[in-house]
TILUM-81957 format. One record per residue: residue in one letter; x, y, z of N, C-alpha, C in turn. Coordinates in steps of 0.02 Angstrom, whole numbers, plus 50000, padded with zeros to 5 digits. Example, Ala and Ser with C-alpha at 12.3 -4.5 7.8 and 13.67 -1.06 7.14 Angstrom:
% residues 2
A506604971650390506154977550390506604983550390
S506424988850354506844994750357506455000250394
END
This chain:
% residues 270
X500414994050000500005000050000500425006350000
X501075007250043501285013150044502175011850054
X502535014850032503265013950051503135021450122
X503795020450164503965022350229504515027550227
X504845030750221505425034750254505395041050271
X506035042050264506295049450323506245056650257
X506675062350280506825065050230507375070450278
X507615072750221508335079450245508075083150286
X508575086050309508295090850388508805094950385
X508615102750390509055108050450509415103350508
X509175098050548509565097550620509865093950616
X510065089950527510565084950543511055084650534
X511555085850538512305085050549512525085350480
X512305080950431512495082650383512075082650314
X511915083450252511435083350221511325076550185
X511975071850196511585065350185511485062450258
X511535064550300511325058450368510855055550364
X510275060650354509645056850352509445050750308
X509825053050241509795045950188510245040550224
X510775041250239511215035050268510635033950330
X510295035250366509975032150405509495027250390
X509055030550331508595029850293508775019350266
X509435021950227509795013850204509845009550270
X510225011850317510465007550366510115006450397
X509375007550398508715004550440508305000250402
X508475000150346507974997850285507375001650274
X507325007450272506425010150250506635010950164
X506065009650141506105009250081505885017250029
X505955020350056505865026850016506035033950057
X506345038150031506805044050055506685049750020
X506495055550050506375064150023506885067750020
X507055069949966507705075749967507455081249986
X507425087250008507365093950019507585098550017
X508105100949948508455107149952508365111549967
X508375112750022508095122350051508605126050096
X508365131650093508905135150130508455140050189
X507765137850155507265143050214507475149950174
X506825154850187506745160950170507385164850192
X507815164550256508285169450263508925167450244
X508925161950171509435159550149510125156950182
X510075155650256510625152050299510265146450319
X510845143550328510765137050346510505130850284
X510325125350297510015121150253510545118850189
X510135118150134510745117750079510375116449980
X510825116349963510325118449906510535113549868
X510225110449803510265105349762510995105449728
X511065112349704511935110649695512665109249725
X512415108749805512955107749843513035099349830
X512675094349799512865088749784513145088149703
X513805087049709514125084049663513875079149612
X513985079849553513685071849497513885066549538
X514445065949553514665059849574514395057149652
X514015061849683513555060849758513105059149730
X512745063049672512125061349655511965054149609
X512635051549583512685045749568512585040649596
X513095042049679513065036849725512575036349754
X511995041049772511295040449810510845038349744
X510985037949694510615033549629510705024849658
X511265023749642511465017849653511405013249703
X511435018549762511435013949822510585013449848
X510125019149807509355018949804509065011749761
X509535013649708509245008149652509475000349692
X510044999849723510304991849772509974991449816
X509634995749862509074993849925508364994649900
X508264995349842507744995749818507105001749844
X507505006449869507115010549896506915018749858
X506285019149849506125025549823506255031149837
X506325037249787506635044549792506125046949779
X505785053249822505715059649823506045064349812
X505885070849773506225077349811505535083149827
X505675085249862505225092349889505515098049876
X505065102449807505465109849789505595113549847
X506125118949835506405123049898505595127149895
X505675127949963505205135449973505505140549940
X505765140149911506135148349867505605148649805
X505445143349794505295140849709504175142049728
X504145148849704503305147749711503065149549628
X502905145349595502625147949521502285154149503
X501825155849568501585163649554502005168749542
X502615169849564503335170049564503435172949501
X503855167049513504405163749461504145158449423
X503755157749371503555151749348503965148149304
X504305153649269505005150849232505665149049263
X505755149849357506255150449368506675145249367
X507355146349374507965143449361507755137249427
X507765139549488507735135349536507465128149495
X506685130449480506285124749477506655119349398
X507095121349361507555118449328507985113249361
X508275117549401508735112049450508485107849486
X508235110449509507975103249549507525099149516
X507185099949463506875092749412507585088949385
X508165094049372508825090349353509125086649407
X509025087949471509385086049535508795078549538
X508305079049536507945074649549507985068549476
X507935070149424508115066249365508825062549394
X509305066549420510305066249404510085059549481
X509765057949533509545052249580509125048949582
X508545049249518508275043349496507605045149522
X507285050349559506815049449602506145048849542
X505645048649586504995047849535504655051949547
X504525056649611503955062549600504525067749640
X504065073849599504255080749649503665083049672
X503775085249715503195088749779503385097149785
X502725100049775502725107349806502165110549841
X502035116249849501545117349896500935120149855
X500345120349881499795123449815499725131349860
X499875134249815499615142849822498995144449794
X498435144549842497925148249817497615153549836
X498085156949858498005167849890497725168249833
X497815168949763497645171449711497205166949662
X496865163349702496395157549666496765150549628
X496555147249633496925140949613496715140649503
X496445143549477496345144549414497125148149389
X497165153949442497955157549407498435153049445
X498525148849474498955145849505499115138349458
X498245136249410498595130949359498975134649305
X498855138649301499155143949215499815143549258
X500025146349295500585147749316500915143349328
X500675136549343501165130049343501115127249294
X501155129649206501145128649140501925124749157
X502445130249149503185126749145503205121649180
X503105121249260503185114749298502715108949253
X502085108749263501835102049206502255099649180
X502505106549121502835102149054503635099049076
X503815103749128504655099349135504515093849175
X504165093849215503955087649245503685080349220
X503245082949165503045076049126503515073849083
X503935080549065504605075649013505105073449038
X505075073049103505725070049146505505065349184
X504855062449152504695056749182504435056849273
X504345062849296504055063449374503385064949378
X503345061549422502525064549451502595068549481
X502045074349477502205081649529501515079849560
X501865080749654501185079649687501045087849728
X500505089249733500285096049754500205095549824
X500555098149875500405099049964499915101949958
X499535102650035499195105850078499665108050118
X499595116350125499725120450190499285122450258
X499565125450294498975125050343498505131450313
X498575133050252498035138550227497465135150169
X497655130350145497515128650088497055123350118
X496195121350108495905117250122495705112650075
X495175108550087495005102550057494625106649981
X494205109549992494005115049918494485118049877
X495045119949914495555123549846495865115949805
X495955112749836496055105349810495545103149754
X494815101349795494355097449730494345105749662
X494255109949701494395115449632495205117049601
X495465113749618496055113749579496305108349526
X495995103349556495995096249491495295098049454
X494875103649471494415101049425494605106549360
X494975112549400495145116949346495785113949310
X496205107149338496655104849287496375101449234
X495715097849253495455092749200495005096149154
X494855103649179494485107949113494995108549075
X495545110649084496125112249021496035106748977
X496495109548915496715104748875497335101448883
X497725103848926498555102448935498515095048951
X498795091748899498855083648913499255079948961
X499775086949001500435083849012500195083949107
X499445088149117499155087549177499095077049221
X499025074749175498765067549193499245064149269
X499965065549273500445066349301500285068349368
X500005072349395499855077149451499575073849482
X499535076349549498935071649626499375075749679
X498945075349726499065077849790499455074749820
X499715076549873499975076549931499865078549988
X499445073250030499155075650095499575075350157
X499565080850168499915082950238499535080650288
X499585076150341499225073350401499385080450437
X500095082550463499985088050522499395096050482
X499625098550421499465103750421498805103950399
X498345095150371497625096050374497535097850437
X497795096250515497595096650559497545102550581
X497915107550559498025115750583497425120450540
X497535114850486496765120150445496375122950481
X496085129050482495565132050533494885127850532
X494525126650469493975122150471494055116050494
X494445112350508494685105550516495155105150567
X495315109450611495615109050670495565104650709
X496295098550707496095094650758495725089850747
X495625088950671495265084450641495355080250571
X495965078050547496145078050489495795074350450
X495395068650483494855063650451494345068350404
X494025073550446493475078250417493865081850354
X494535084050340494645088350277494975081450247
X495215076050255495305069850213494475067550165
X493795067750193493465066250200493145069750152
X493375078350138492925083550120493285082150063
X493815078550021494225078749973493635075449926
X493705077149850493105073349804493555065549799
X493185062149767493365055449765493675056649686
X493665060249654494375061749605494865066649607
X494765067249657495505069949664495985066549714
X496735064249634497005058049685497375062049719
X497545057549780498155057649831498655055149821
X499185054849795499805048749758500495048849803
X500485055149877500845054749909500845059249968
X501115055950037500985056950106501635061150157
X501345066950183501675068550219501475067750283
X501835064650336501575061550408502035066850462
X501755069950505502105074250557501325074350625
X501495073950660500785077950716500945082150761
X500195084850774500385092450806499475090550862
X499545093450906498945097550962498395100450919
X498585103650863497935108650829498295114450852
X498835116250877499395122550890499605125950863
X499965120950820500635124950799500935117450744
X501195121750713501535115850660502195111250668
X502055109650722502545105950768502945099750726
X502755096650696503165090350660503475088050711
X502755083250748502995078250796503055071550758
X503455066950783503665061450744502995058150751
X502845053450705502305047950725502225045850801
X501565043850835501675040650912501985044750941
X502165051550931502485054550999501995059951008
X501255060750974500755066950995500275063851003
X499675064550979498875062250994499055055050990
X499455052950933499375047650928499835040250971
X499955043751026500355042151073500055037751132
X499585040051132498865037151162498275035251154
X498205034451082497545033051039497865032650964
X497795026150940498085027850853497475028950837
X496905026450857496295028650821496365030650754
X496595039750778496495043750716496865041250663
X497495037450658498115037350602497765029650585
X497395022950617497295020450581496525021350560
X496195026150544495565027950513495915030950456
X496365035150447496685040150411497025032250344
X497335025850377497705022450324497035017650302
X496435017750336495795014150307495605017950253
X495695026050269495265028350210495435029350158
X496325029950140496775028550102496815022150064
X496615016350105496515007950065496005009750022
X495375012450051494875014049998495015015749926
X495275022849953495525026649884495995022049844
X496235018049872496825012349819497535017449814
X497715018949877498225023849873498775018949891
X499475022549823499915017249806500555024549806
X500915024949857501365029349848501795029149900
X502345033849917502675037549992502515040350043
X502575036950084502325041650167502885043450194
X503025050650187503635052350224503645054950284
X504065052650341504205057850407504585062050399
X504135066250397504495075150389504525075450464
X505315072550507505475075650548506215073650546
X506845073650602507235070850624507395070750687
X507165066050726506885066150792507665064650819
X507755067150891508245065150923507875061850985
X507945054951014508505051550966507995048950893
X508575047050852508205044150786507675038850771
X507925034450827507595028950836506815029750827
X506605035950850505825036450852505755036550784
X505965039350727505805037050668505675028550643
X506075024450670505975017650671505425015250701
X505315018450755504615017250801504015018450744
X504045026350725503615027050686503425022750625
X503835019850608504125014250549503675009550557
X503815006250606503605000150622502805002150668
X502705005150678501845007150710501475008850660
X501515011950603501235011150538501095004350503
X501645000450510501694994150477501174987650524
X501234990950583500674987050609499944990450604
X500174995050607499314997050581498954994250531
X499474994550454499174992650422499264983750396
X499554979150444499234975150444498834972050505
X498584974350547497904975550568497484978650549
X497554981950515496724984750446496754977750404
X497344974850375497304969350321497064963150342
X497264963150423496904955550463496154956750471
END
């Protein structure tokens, strides 16, 4: 039903740790994240890896058999920059390690109609480089800018749309103001065509955008919610990446999280 892993972090030591963790635990799928954050320190950007790094995280992906993500920098917003250079590199950074989708965030301040025109260039470099581009939820963006955003992709004529699907954020459905604290209800409010093809897993109180690891927030004391959340996902026939967008100290809780998913979902399958 779903591959498992980690992804790059600000807190880790170095910008492959998280992938060498990723291998040396066995999870089968890993997020790149070139970013540097808005005040451009810290983090790191897609060209600080060498061909020959980006070779070796090909290779040693393609020998553990484990899937690549990347997640565009927050620098890169199409309302923007729709032509920009950024969003070049990193479809090349992501082609140059083999991955299969890129992920970005959906902007709809300015309606999600100027937000498909404006992701004209992304479509087309995306479908010719062979990736799926999956669309986030922010904690601004609800379950309606979504079903009206695939429905204004499937009015176009652009053929190279077919490619696209969401990406549901478990923590920041939860911060949504209508859905506070409730991620089942804006999972729920999604139309039944508009796919989901990939998972971002973090939890939070309904606070603050905390990116608590799996089992270390609500669901710490009740999975309830996370296994209703992978029932309603079996439904949909959802076949993709669930990534932990965190890097927990110690790490291990990522493994926890690993393996408490994996029983979840085979106790939905028993």
């Amino acid at each position: 039903m779903m591959r498992i892993g980690n992804q790059t972090s600000f807190a880790s030591s170095s910008v492959l740790e998280p992938f060498e963790f990723a291998v040396a635990r066995g999870f089968d799928a890993f997020e790149f994240f070139p970013d540097r954050g808005f005040s451009g320190r810290g983090g790191w950007h897609e060209n600080d890896l060498s061909s020959a790094t980006r070779e070796e995280i090909r290779r040693t992906a393609s020998a553990r058999h484990l899937e690549l993500t990347v997640h565009a920098p927050l620098e890169f917003n199409p309302l923007l920059q729709p032509h920009s250079a950024r969003l070049h590199s990193t479809v090349e950074f992501a082609t140059d390690i083999g991955a299969t989708l890129l992920n970005l965030h959906l902007e709809a301040g300015r309606g999600v109609n100027r937000f498909v025109e404006a992701l004209e260039p992304t479509l087309r470099l995306t479908a010719g480089a062979g990736l799926k581009l999956a669309v986030e939820n922010t904690v601004w963006t609800g379950p309606d800018d979504f079903n009206a955003f695939f429905a204004s992709l499937r009015a176009g004529t652009n053929a190279t749309s077919a490619h696209v699907g969401m990406c549901f954020d478990l923590g920041h459905a939860n911060l949504y103001g209508a859905t506070r604290n409730n991620f089942w209800k804006y999972f729920d409010a999604l139309a039944p065509d508009t796919p989901v093809i990939h998972l971002h897993l973090h939890e939070n109180f309904g606070d603050a955008d905390r990116h608590l690891t799996l089992f270390t927030g609500p669901s710490r004391d009740d999975t309830a919610g996370l296994a209703g959340l992978l029932d309603r996902l079996r439904k949909r026939n959802f076949k993709g990446c669930a990534i932990l967008e965190q890097w927990p100290q110690p790490d291990s809780l990522l493994v926890n999280a690993r393996n408490g998913l994996l029983a979840l979902l085979e106790k939905d399958l028993s």
